[in-house]
MARMIMI-913724 format. One record per atom (N, C-alpha, C, CB): residue in three letters; z, x, y. Coordinates in steps of 0.2 Angstrom, whole numbers, plus 5000, padded with zeros to 4 digits. Atoms other than C-alpha are relative to their C-alpha. Glycine has a CB too. Layout:
BEGIN
ALAZXY...
! end
This chain:
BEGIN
UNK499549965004UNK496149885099UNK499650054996UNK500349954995UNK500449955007UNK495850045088UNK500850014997UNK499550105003UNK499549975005UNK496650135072UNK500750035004UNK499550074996UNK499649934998UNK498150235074UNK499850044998UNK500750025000UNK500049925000UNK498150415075UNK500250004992UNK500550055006UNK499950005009UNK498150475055UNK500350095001UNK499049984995UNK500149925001UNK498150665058UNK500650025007UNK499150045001UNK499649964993UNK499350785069UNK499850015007UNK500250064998UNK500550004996UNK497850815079UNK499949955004UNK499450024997UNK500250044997UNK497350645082UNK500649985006UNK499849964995UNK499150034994UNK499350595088UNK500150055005UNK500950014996UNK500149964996UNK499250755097UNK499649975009UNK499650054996UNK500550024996UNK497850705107UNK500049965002UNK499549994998UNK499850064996UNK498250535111UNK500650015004UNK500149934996UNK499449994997UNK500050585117UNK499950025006UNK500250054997UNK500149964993UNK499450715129UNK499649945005UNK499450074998UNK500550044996UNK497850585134UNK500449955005UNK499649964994UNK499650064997UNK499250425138UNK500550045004UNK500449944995UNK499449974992UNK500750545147UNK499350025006UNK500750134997UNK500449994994UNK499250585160UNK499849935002UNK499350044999UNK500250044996UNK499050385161UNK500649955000UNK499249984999UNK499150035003UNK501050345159UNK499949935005UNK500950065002UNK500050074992UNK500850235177UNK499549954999UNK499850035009UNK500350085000UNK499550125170UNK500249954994UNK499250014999UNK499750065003UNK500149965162UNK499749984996UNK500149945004UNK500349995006UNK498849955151UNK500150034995UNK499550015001UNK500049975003UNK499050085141UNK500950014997UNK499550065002UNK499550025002UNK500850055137UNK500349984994UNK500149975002UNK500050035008UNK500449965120UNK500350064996UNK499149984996UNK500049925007UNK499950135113UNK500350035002UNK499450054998UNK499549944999UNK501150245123UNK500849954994UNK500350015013UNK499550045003UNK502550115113UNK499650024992UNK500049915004UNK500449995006UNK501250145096UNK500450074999UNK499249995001UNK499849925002UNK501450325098UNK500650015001UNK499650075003UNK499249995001UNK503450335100UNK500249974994UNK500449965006UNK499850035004UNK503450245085UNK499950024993UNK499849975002UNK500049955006UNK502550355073UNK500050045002UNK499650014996UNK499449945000UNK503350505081UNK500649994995UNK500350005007UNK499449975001UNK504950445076UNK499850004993UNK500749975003UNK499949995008UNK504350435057UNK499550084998UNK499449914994UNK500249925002UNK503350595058UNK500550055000UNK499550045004UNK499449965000UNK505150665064UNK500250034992UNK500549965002UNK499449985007UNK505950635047UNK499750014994UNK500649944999UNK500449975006UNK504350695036UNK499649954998UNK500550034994UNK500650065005UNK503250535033UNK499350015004UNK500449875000UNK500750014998UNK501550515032UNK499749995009UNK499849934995UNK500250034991UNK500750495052UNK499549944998UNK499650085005UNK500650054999UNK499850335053UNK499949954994UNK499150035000UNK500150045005UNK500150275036UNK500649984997UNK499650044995UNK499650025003UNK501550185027UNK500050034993UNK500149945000UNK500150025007UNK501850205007UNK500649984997UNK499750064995UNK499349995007UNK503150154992UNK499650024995UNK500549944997UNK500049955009UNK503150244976UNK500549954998UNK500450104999UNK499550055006UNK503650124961UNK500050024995UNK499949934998UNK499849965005UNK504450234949UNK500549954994UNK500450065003UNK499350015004UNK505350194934UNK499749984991UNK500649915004UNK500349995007UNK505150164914UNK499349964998UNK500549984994UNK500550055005UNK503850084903UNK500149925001UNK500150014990UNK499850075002UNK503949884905UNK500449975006UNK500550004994UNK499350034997UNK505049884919UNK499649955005UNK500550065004UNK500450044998UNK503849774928UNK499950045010UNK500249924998UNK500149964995UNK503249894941UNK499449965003UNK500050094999UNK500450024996UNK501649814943UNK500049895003UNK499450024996UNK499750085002UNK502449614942UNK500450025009UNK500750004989UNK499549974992UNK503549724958UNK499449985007UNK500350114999UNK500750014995UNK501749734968UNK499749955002UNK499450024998UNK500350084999UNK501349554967UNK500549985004UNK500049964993UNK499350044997UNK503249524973UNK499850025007UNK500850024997UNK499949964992UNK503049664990UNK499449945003UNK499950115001UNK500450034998UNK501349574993UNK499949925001UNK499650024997UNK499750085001UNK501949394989UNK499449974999UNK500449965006UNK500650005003UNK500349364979UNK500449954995UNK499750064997UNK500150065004UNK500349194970UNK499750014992UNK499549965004UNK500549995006UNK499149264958UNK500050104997UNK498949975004UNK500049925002UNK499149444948UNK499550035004UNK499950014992UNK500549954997UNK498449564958UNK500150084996UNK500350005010UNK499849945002UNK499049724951UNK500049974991UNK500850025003UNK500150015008UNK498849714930UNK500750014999UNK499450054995UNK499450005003UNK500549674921UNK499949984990UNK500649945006UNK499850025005UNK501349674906UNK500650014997UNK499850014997UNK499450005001UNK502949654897UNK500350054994UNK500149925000UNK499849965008UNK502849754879UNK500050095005UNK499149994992UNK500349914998UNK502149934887UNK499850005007UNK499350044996UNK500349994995UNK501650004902UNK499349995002UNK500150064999UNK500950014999UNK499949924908UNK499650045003UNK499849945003UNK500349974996UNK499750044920UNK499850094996UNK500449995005UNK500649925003UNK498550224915UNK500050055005UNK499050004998UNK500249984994UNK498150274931UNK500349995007UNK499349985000UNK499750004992UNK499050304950UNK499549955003UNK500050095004UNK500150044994UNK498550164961UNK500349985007UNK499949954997UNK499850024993UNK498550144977UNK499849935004UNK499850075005UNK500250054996UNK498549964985UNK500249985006UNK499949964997UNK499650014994UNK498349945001UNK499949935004UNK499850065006UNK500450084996UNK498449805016UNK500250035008UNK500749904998UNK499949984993UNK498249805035UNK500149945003UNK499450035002UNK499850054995UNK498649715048UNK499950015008UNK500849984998UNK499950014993UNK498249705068UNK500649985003UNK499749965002UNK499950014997UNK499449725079UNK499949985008UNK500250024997UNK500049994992UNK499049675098UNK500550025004UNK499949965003UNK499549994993UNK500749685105UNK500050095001UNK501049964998UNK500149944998UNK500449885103UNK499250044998UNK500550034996UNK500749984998UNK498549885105UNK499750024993UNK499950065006UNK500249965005UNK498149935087UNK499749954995UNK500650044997UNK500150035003UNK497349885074UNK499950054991UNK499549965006UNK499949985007UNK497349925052UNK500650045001UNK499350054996UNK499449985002UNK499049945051UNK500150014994UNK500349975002UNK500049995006UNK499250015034UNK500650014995UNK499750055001UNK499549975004UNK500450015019UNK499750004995UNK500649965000UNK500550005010UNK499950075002UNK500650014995UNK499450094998UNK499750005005UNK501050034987UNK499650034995UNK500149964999UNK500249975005UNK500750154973UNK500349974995UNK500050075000UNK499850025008UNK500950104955UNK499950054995UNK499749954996UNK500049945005UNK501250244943UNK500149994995UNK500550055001UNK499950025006UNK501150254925UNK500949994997UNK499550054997UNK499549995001UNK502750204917UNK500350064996UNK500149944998UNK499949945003UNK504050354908UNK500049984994UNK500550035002UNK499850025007UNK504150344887UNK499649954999UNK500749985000UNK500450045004UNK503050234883UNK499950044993UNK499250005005UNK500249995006UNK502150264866UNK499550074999UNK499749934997UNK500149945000UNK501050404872UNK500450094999UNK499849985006UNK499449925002UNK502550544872UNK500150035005UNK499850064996UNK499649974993UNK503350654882UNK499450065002UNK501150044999UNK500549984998UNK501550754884UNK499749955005UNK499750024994UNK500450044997UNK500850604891UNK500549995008UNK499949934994UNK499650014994UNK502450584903UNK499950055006UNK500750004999UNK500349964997UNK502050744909UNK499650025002UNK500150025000UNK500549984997UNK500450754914UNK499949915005UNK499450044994UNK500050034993UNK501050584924UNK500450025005UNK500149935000UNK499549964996UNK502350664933UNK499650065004UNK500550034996UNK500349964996UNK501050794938UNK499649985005UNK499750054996UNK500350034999UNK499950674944UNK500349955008UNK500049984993UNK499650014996UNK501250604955UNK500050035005UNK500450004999UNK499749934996UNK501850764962UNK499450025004UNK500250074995UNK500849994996UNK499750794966UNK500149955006UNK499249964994UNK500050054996UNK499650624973UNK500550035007UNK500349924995UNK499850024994UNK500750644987UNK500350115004UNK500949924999UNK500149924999UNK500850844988UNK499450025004UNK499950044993UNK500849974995UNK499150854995UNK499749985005UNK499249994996UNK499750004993UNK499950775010UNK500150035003UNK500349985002UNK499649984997UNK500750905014UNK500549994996UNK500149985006UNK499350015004UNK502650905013UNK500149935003UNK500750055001UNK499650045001UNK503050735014UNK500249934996UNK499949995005UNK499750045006UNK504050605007UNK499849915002UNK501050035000UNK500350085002UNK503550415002UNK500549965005UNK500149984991UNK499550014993UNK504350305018UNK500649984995UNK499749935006UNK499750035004UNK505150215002UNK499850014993UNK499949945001UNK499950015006UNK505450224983UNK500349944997UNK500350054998UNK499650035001UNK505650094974UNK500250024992UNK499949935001UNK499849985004UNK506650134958UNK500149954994UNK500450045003UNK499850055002UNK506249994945UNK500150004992UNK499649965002UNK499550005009UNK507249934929UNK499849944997UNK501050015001UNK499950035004UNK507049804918UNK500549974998UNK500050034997UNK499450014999UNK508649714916UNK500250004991UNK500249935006UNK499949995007UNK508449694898UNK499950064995UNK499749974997UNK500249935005UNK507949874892UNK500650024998UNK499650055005UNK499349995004UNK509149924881UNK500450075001UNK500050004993UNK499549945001UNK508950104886UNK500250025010UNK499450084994UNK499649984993UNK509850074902UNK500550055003UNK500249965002UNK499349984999UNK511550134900UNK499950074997UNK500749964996UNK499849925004UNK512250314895UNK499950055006UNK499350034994UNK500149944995UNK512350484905UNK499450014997UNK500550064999UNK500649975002UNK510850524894UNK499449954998UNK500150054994UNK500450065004UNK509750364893UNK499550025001UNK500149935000UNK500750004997UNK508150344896UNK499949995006UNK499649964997UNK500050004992UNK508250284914UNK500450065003UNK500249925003UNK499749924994UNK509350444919UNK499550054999UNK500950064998UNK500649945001UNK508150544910UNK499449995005UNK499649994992UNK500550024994UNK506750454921UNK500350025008UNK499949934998UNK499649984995UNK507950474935UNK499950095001UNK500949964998UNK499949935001UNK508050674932UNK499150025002UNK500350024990UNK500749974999UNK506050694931UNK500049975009UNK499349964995UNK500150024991UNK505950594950UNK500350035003UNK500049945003UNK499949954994UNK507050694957UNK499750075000UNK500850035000UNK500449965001UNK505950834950UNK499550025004UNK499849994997UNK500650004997UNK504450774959UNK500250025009UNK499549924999UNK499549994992UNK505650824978UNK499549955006UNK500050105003UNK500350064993UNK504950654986UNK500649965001UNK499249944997UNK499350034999UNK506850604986UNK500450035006UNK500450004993UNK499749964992UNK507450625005UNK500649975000UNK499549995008UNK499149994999UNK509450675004UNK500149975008UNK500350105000UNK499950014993UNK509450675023UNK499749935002UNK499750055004UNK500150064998UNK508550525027UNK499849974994UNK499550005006UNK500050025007UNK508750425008UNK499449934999UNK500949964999UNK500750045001UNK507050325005UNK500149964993UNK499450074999UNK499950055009UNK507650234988UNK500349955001UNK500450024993UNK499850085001UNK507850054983UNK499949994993UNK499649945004UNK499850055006UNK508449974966UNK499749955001UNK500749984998UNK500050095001UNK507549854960UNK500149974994UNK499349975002UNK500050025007UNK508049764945UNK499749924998UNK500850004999UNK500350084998UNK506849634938UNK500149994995UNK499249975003UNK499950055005UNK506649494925UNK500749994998UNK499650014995UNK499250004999UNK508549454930UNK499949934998UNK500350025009UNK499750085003UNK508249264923UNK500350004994UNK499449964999UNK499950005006UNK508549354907UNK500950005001UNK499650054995UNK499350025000UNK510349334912UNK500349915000UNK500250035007UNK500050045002UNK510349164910UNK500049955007UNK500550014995UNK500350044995UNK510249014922UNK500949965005UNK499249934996UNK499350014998UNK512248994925UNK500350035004UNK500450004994UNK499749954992UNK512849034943UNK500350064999UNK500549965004UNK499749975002UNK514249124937UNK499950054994UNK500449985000UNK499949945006UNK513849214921UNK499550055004UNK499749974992UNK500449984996UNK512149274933UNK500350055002UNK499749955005UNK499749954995UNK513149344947UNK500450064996UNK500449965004UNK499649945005UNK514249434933UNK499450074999UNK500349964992UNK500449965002UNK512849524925UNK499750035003UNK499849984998UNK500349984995UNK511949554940UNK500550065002UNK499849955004UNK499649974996UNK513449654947UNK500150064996UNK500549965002UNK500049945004UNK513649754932UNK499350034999UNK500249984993UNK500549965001UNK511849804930UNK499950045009UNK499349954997UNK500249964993UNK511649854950UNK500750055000UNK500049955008UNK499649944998UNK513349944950UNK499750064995UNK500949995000UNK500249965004UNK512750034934UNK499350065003UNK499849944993UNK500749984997UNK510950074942UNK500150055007UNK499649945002UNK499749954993UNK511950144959UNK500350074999UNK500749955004UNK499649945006UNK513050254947UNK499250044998UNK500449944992UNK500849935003UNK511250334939UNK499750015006UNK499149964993UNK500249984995UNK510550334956UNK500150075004UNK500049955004UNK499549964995UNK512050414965UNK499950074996UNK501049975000UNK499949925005UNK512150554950UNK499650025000UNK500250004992UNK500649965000UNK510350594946UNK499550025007UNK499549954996UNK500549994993UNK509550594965UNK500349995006UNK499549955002UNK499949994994UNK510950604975UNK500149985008UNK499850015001UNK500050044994UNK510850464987UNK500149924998UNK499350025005UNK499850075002UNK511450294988UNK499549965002UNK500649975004UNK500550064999UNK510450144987UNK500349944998UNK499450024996UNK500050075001UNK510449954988UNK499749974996UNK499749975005UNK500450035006UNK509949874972UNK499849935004UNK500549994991UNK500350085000UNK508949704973UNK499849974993UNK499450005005UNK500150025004UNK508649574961UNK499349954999UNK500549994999UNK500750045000UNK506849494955UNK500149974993UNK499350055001UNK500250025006UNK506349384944UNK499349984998UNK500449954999UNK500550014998UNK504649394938UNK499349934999UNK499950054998UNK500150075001UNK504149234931UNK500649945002UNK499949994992UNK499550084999UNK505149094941UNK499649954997UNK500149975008UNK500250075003UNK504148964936UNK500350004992UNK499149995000UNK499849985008UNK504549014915UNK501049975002UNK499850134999UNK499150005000UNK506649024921UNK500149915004UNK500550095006UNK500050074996UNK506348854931UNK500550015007UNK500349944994UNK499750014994UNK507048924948UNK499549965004UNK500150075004UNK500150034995UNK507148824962UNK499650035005UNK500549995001UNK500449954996UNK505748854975UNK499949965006UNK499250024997UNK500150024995UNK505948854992UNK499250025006UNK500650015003UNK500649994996UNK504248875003UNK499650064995UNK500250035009UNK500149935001UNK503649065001UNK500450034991UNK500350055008UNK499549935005UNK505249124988UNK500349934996UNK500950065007UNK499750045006UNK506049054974UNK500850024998UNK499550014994UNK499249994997UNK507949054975UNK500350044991UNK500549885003UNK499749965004UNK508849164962UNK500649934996UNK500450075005UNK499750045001UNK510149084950UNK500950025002UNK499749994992UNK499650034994UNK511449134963UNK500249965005UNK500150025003UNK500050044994UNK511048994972UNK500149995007UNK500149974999UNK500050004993UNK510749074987UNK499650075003UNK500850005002UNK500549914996UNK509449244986UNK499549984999UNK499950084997UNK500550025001UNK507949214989UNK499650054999UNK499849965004UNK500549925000UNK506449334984UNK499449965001UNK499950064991UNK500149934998UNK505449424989UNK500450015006UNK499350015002UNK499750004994UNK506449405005UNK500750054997UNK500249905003UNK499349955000UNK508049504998UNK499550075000UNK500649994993UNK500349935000UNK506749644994UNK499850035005UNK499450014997UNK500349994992UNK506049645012UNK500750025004UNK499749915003UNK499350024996UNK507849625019UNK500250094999UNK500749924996UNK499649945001UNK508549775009UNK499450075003UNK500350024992UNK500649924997UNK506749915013UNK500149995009UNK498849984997UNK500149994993UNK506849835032UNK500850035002UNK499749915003UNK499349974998UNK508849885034UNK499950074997UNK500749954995UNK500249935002UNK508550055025UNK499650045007UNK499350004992UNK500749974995UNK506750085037UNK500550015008UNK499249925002UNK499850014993UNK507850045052UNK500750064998UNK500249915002UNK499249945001UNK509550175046UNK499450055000UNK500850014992UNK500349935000UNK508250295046UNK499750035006UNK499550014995UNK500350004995UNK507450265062UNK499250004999UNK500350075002UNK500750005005UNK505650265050UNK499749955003UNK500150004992UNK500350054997UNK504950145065UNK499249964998UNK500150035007UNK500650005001UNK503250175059UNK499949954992UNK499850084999UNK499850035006UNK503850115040UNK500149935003UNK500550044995UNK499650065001UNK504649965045UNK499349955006UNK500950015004UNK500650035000UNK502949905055UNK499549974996UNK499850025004UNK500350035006UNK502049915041UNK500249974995UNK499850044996UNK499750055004UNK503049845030UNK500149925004UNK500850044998UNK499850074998UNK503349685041UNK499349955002UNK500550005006UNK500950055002UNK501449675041UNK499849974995UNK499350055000UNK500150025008UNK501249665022UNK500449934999UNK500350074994UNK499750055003UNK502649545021UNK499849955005UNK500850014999UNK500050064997UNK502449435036UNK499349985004UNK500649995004UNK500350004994UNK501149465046UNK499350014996UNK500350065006UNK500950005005UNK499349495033UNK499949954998UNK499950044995UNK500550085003UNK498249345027UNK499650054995UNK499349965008UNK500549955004UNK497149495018UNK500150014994UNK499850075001UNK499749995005UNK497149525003UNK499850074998UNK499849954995UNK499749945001UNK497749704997UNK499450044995UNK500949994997UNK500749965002UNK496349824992UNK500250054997UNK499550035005UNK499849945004UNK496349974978UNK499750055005UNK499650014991UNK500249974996UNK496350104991UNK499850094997UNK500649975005UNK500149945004UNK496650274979UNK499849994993UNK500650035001UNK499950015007UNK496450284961UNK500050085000UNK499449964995UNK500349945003UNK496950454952UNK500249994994UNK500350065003UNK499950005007UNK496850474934UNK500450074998UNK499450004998UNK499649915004UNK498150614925UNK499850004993UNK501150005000UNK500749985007UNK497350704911UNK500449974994UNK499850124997UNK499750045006UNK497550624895UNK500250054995UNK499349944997UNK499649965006UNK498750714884UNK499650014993UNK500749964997UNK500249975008UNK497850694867UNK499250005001UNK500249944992UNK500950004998UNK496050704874UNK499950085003UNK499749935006UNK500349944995UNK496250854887UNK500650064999UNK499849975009UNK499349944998UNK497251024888UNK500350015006UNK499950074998UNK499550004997UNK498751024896UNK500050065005UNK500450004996UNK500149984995UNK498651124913UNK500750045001UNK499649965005UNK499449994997UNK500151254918UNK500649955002UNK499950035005UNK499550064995UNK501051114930UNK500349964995UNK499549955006UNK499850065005UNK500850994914UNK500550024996UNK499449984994UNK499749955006UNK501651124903UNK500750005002UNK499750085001UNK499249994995UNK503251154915UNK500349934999UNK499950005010UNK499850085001UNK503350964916UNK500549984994UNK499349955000UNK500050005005UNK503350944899UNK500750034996UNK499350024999UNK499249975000UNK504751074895UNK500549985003UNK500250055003UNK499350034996UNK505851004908UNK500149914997UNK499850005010UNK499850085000UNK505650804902UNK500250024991UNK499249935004UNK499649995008UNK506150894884UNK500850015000UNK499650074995UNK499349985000UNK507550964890UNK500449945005UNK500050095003UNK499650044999UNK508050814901UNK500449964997UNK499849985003
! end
């Protein structure tokens, strides 16, 4: 087994190399490999690599979300519940072997981005938003296989045409990693225990906060998305835990398995064959434990000056 191809050159190259040995049964794996990240280089993603982007405010437990995609027992990603724990863009990644297509470091990298509004200011938001726009700009043009887009279920400043999560909503459509044509976003709304542990009052609440979130999605970026629900301390709300997932107080979702369910139904309407291998490596198919693969730091607002790009930013998340 080797890597896949990472570069246009490399896919290139193997392409050509296997149509000259199409009639051998061997090399079938990787003629089946490379149709597969074709079809995600079609619709603009990374060649060879998977990512998500996990956007959304201060608190909302975006890195508590990393623990969930990876189904980590133990904090792998630093959380917290008052502010944003996160400073710095991380990229953690995991691999996986596949044999049935001759390959081997199958790669997905979840990024964690600093949260928006925090206590730093709206200088500080924008020089993470530029930060962002770096990170996945100096790809090329392309867009993240998946966004996830996460909320808080108790944050107060959910609601409003002008709250803080549309405002946040407004900057990320900014960064144009939000693909209209083929839609890359997922809702995720966590610490959903704070709805209480009563089937019905659950399911109520829940319904109101995802349509609410479909509604800011639809208006600020344009494209529809599947909310999902997490909770990040089951043990704390006292769900019920079957194997791997711990059952919601719908008494009948299980997570991480709904997160998985909605990115793998997404990956597959898009045709994003490449995304949806990676992704079913990280969830089902890796024993490894998930490595900091990037780190970028965005300039620190009251320490460094503010660079053109920061500047722009900065205007626009005043005027969102």
């Amino acid at each position: 087994m080797k890597p896949a191809p990472k570069t246009a050159k490399e896919l290139k190259t193997e392409a050509a190399s296997l149509k000259l040995q199409r009639n051998n049964k061997k090399t079938k794996p990787r003629r089946e490999l490379i149709r597969i990240i074709k079809s995600s280089k079609e619709i603009n993603r990374q060649i060879g690599h998977a990512t998500i982007l996990l956007f959304g405010p201060s608190g909302s437990g975006k890195s508590s979300t990393i623990n969930h995609v990876f189904n980590q027992n133990h904090n792998f990603a630093t959380t917290s519940d008052e502010y944003s724990a996160t400073r710095n863009i991380t990229e953690y990644n995991i691999t996986n072997d596949y044999p049935i297509y001759d390959v081997k470091d199958v790669s997905l990298g979840v990024i964690d981005s600093p949260g928006l509004g925090d206590t730093e200011g709206i200088a500080q938001d924008a020089c993470n938003l530029v930060a962002i726009k770096n990170f996945f700009h100096g790809r090329k043009k392309v867009f993240p296989n998946l966004i996830f887009v996460v909320v808080n279920a108790g944050d107060a400043r959910f609601d409003g045409t002008n709250s803080h999560l549309s405002n946040s909503l407004k900057c990320l459509q900014k960064l144009e990693l939000v693909d209209k044509k083929n839609p890359n976003v997922v809702g995720v709304i966590t610490h959903t225990g704070g709805f209480g542990q009563k089937k019905e009052r659950w399911i109520l609440k829940f319904k109101e906060k995802r349509e609410r979130l479909q509604e800011l999605i639809q208006g600020q970026l344009k494209v529809m998305a599947q909310v999902v629900a997490l909770e990040n301390k089951p043990v704390n709300h006292e769900l019920e835990i079957d194997g791997d997932y711990s059952i919601l107080p719908d008494e009948k979702t299980k997570q991480p398995r709904n997160l998985y369910m909605a990115c793998s139904k997404l990956l597959n309407e898009n045709g994003d064959k490449f995304g949806l291998l990676a992704i079913n490596s990280a969830y089902t198919g890796s024993t490894q434990t998930p490595k900091i693969h990037i780190v970028l730091i965005p300039t620190d607002a009251n320490k460094e000056k503010l660079g053109r790009e920061e500047n722009k930013f900065m205007k626009f998340c005043q005027q969102a």
